[in-house]
N, C-alpha and C positions, 0 to 999 in steps of 0.2 A: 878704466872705464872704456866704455866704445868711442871715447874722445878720439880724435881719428889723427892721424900723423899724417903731414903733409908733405911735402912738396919735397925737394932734392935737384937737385941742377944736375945738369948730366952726369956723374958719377955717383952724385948722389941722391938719385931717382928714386932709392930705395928712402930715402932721406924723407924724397918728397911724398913717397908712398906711406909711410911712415906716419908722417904728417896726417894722412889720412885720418887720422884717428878723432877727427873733430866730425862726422860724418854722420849723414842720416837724414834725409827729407826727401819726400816722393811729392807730390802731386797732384790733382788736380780737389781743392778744397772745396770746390762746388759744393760737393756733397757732405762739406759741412758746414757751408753756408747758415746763418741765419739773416730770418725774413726784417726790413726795418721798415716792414708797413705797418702806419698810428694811427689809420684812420677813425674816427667817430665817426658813425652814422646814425645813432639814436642811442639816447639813453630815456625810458620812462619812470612814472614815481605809479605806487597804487592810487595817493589823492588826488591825481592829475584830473585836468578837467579839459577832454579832445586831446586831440595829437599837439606835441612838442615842434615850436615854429625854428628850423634848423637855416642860421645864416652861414654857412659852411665856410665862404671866404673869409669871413668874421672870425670864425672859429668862436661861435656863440650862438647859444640856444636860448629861448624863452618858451616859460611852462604857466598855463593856466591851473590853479587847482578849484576845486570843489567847495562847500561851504564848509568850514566844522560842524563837528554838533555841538550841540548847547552847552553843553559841559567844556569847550574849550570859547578862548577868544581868538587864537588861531591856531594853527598848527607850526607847532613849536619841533615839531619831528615829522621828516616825511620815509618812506619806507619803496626802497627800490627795487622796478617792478621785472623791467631788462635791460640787459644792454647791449648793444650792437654796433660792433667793433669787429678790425683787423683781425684774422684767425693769428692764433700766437702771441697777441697783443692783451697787456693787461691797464686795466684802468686803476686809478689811484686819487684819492681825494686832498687837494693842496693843503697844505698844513699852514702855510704863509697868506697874512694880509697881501694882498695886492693895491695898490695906490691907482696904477694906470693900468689900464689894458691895453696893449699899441694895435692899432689896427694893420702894422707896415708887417709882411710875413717874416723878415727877417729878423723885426724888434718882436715876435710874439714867437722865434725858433730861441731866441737868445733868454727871453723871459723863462719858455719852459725848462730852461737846462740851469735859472738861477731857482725858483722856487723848489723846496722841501716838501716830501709827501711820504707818507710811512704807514698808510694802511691802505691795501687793493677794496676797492667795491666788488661789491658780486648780488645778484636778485637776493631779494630776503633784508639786506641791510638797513638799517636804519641811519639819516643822516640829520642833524639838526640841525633845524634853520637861524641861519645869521638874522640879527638885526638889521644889515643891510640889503638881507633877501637875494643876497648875491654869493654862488661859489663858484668853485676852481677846480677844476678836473685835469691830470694828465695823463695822457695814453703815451705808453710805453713799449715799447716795438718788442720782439722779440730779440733784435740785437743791442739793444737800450737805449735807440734812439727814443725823444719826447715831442709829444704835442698838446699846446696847453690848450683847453677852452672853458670862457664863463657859461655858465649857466644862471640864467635870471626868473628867479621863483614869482612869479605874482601870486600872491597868496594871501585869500580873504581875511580878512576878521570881522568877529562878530563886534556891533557896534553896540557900546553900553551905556547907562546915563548918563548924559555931561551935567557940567556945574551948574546949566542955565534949566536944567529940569525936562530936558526933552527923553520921553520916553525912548528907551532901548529898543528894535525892533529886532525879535530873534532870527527872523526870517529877510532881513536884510542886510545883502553883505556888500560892504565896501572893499574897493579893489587895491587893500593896503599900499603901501609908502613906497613899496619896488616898483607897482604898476603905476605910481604917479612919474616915475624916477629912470624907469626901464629904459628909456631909449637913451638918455642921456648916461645910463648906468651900462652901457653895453659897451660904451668906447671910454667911462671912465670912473670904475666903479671904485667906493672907497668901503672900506669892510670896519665897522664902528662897530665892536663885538662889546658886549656887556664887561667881560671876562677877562680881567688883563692875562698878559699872555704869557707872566714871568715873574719870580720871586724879587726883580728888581724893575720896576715899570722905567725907568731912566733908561737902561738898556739902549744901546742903538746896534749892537752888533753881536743881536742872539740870532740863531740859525736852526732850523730844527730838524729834525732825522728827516733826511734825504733818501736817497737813490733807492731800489729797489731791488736789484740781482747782480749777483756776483757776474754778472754776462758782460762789462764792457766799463769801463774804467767811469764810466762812467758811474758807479757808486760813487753819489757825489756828497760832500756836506756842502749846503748854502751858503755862502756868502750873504752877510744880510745889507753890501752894498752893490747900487746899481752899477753899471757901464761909466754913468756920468756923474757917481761919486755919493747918487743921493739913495740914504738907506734905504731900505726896502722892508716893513717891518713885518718882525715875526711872531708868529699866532701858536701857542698852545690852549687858546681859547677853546672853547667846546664846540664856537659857530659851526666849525667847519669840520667835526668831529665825525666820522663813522659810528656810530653805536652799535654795531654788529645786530646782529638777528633778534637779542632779547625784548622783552617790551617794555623793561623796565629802563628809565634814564638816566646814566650817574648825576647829581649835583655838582659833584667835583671835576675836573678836567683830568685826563688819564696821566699818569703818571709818567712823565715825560723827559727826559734830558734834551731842554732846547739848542745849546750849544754847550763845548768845552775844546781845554786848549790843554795841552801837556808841555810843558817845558819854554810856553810863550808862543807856541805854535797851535791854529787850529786845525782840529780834525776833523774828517768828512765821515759820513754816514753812513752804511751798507743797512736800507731797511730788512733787508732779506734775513740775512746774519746778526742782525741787530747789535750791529758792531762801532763803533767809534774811535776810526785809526789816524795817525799821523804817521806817514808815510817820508818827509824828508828830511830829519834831524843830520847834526852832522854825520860822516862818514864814522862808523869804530865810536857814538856816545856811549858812556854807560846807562845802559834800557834799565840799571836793576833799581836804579834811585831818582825817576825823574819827577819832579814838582807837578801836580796839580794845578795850575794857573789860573784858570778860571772853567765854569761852570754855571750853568743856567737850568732851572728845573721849571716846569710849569706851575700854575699859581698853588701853594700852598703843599705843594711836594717836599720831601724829604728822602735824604739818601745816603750810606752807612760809609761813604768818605766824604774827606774836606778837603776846600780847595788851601793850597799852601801846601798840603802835608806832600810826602812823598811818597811812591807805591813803582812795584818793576812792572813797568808797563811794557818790557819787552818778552816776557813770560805771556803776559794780557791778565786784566782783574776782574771780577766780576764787581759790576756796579747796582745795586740792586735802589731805584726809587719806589717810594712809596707818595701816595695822595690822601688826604683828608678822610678819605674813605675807606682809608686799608687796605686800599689795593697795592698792588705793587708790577713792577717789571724790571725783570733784569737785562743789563745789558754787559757786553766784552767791551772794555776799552785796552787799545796797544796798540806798542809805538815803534817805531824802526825808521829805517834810514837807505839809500840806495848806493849802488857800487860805481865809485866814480868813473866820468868818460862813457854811462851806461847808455844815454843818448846820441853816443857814437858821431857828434857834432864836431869835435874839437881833436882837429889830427895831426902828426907833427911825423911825415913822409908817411910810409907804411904801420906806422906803430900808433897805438890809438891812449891818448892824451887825454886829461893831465894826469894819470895817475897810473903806475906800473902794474897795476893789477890784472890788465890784459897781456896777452900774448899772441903769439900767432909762430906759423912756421915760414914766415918769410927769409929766412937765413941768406938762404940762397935762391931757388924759389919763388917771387910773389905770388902767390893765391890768393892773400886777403888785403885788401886795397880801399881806397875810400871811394866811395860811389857819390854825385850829385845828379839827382833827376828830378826834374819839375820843382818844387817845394821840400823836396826832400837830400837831407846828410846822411846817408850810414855807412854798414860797410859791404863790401860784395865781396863774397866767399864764393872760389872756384874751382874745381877739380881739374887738374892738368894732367901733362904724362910729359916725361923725359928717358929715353934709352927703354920703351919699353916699361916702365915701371910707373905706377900711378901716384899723385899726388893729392889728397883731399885738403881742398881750402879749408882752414879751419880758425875761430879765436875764441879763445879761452880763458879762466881764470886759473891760468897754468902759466910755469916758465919750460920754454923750448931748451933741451939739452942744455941742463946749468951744470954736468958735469964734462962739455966740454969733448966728446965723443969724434972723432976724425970722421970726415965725411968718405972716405974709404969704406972705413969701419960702419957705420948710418946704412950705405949701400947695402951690406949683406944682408938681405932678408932671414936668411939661414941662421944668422949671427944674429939677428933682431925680429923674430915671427913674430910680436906684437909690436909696434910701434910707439903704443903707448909707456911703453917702460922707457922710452928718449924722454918722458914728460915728467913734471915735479906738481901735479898738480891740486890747483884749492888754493884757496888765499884768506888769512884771518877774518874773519868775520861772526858776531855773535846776537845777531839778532836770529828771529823766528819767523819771518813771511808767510803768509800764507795763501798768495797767488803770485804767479809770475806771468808778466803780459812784454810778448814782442810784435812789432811790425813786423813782419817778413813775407816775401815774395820768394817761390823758387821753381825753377827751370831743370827737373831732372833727366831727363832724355834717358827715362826707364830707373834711374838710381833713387836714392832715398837718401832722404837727410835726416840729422840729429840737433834734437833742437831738446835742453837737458838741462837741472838744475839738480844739486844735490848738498843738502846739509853735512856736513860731519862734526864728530866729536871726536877729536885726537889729544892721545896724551901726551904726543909731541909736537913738536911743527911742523917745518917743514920734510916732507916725504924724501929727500933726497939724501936727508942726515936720519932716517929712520933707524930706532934702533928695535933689535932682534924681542925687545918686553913691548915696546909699543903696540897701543889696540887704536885701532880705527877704528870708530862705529858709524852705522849710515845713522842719520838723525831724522831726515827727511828727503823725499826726493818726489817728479815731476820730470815727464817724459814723454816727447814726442816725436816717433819715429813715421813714416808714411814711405809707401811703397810706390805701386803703380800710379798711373796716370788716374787712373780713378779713385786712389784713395784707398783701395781696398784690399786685403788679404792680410791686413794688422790691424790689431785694437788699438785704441790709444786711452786708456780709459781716465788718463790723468789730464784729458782735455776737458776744459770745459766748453770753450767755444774760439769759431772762428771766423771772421768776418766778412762780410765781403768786399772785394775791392775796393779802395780809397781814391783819391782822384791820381794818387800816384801808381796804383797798381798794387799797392800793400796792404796784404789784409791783416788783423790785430788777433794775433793766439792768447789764448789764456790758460795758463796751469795753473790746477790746482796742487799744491803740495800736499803730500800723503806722507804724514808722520806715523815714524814706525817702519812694520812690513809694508811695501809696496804691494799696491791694485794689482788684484791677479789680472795677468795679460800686458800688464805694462811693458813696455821695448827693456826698461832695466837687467829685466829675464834672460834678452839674450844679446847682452853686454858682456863685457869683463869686469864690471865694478867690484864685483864677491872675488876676482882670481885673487886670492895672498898669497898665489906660489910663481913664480917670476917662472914667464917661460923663456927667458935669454939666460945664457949662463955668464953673458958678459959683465964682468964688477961692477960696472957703473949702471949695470940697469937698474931700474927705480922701480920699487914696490909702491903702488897707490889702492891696493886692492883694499876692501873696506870687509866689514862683518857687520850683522844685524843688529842694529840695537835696537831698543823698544821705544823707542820718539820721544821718550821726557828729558835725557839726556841733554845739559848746557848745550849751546852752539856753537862749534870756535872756528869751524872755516869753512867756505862754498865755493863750491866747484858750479861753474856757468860753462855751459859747451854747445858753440854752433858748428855744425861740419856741414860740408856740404855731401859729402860722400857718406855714409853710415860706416860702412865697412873700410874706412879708410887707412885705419892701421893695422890691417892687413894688406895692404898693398889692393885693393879692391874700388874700382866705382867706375864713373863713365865720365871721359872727358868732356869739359863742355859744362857739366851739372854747376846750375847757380842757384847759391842761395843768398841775397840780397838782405838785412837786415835795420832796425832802427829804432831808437827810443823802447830800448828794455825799461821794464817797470818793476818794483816789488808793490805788492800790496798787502798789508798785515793787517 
């Protein structure tokens, strides 16, 4: 791999150069920046009656509408007309009762990041109205930040004979039960839906499809309790239902998986993906038999598994519900687990704790060290030099020369033109992710860093005892190399996004893994990962070179590579280059 070889202490500079092989990051991520402005500035309906009264501080609007006609008692569906919002920002209609609306900005940043939402609004839509004439909207930034706001329907109905015989009058309309209630419903509104919202109404801790884009860890599933312990209940009622553009209204509530749990664990939501993952099982569980635990479907839904049984949720199943109506929707649910120490919190001197699966070329050396700044633990990779020879910071899920190679012998570049053959690298692992998310910050001063994840499937183990039948196949892999200070003159295409600076200076990458052949243009291209031919003649160099496989292939081990140098096992990069890291994530 272009995992880069590091570091070498004066004789064995080549050692440190070497080392370099954990390398690869440039620069200035501006320019891939995304926007987390959520602002609302207006939403209309077609029945609205004058302009929308917007309390912006509030984060709540109030809507006069129009009279029905005769044929209705009110309007049971309104249908929307625009919306007007953050460029890059999408709106989304809550899924969740809400109990309180806090009027405090911090209790109403905290509220919009617990409530569930899984269908975007857009003009044309149709939404129906609550019995309590009250919904929930959240706008959603382009880097997935959220902003929650009510909106408060006052919406006529026509009034009909009462018991006591007083004529009906068609042509006069009463300012229904929101407009009696509105002001008081703006700071505390309760959502009294007809429609319970779940095949077991006891429920206190259903949740329902969350977050919306694979853009920021943010794909969240709901927790259906508050800050302060007190549930928060959840709505697959119809109140607060989208009905898309048709004009027709299901009876049935959409067929919906409001929560579920794999193995006693809940999982969170990706609405984009329409996925349903559990992300922290133990380290190495087996994915191929885990229990169903529970499971929540919307009223009167059904769905082609059961809870108790067992299914390999680390392949992912498809879960397909169906509703009363025949409708149906399918969803991915799957499960995995993270690589320990990947929070990079927990350090014991240079070497990164509790668990031997990282590595580094600190031998002799230091390049990779623990870093504390502001609210933040990780670790700070650095490129050095010694005697002339360069050294790339590197850590990896690799072991540094485990055969043991004389730092004489490390020195000869000539004796070792790749670096990476001093490395055994990949560590067991047999799940399937399918995004990789890092904090990182870096400082190139013109060099480039490697920032890399890669599946394999081996018919052996470890690389270091490879024998001459052995196939490596790649499985999957995720690749982020960056050049100049601007970012430019390499693709990355296996990013999906990057963030902009945190309060610590850290912005948040995300890879997508690309099973199979790798995104044409990806940095893998011009790596070594494909060399299967050792270019050291020395015995103890280590073959890690892979071949292509087709992605269905089991998973049995990954390779995780941050360098700070790209080029680093080749003796190549620029003193100085830092690349700063924290809280790696998988996401499946």
């Amino acid at each position: 791999m272009l995992v880069k070889f590091l570091n070498s202490a004066a004789l064995s500079i080549v050692f440190v150069g070497l080392f370099a092989i954990l390398n690869g990051c440039s620069a200035d991520y501006d320019t891939l920046g995304v926007s987390d402005y959520r602002n609302l500035e207006e939403i209309s309906f077609t029945e609205q009656d004058g302009s929308s009264m917007v309390y912006a501080a509030e984060h709540r609007m109030e809507f006069d509408f129009v009279a029905p006609p005769e044929s209705l008692e009110t309007w049971d569906s309104i249908v929307v007309e625009n919306i007007d919002l953050s460029h890059f920002a999408s709106l989304y209609l809550v899924d969740d009762k809400v109990k309180e609306f806090p009027e405090d900005s911090l209790e109403l940043d905290s509220l919009a990041e617990k409530v569930s939402y899984s269908r975007a609004l857009k003009p044309g839509d149709k939404i129906r109205v609550p019995s309590s004439h009250v919904i929930y909207v959240v706008v959603v930034s382009e880097s997935g930040m959220k902003s929650i706001w009510q909106l408060i329907l006052n919406v006529p109905e026509i009034e009909t004979s009462s018991s006591s015989g007083k004529n009906a009058t068609s042509s006069s309309a009463s300012s229904s039960s929101a407009k009696k209630t509105s002001s008081s419903s703006a700071k505390k509104a309760t959502s009294s839906s007809s429609v319970k919202s779940a095949t077991s109404s006891s429920s206190t801790s259903s949740s329902s499809a969350g977050n919306s884009s694979g853009k920021s860890s943010s794909s969240s599933f709901v927790s259906s309790s508050s800050k302060d312990g007190k549930p928060v209940e959840s709505s697959s009622s119809v109140d607060n239902e989208s009905l898309g553009s048709s004009d027709s209204i299901s009876e049935s509530p959409a067929p919906r998986i409001l929560s579920l749990s794999i193995a006693g664990k809940p999982a969170e939501f990706d609405a984009e993906r329409k996925t349903f993952h559990v992300d922290d099982l133990d380290f190495r569980t087996d994915l191929t038999t885990l229990e169903l635990s529970e499971m929540e479907l919307s009223e009167g839904a059904t769905a082609n598994v059961e809870v108790g049984e067992s299914y390999d949720f680390g392949m992912g199943i498809q879960v397909t519900v169906t509703n009363a109506n025949d409708e149906s929707e399918t969803f991915t649910v799957k499960a995995g687990y993270q690589l320990p120490g990947s929070n990079f919190n927990s350090w014991k001197g240079d070497e990164v704790t509790p668990d031997s699966i990282w590595g580094n070329a600190n031998t002799i050396l230091t390049t990779t060290e623990k870093i504390t700044s502001g609210s933040m633990i990780g670790a700070q990779i650095q490129t050095s030099s010694a005697l002339t020879k360069t050294a790339s910071g590197s850590l990896y899920t690799a072991d540094f020369n485990p055969k043991g190679v004389g730092t004489l012998s490390m020195a000869s570049s000539s004796t070792w033109p790749d670096g990476n053959e001093l490395l055994d690298f990949g560590k067991p692992f047999n799940a399937r992710p399918e995004f990789m998310e890092v904090k990182f910050s870096y400082e190139g001063k013109g060099d480039s860093c490697d920032i890399y994840i890669l599946l394999e499937n081996r018919t052996g183990d470890k690389n270091v005892n490879r024998k001459s039948g052995d196939v490596n196949k790649l499985v999957a892999s995720a690749w982020f190399r960056s050049t100049k200070a601007d970012n430019s003159g390499r693709e990355n295409p296996d990013v999906v996004s990057v963030s902009a600076p945190d309060e610590n200076g850290m912005r948040t990458l995300r890879l997508k893994l690309q099973y199979g052949e790798p995104l044409a243009g990806s940095p893998i291209e011009n790596s070594s990962t494909f060399n299967t031919k050792l270019e050291s003649s020395n015995k103890s160099a280590i073959n890690n070179g892979l071949v292509q496989g087709s992605g269905d292939e089991s998973v049995t081990h990954i390779r995780v590579v941050f360098a700070s140098s790209a080029d680093g096992n080749h003796y190549k990069g620029t003193k100085g280059a830092t690349l700063v890291i924290d809280e790696m994530k998988l996401i499946y």
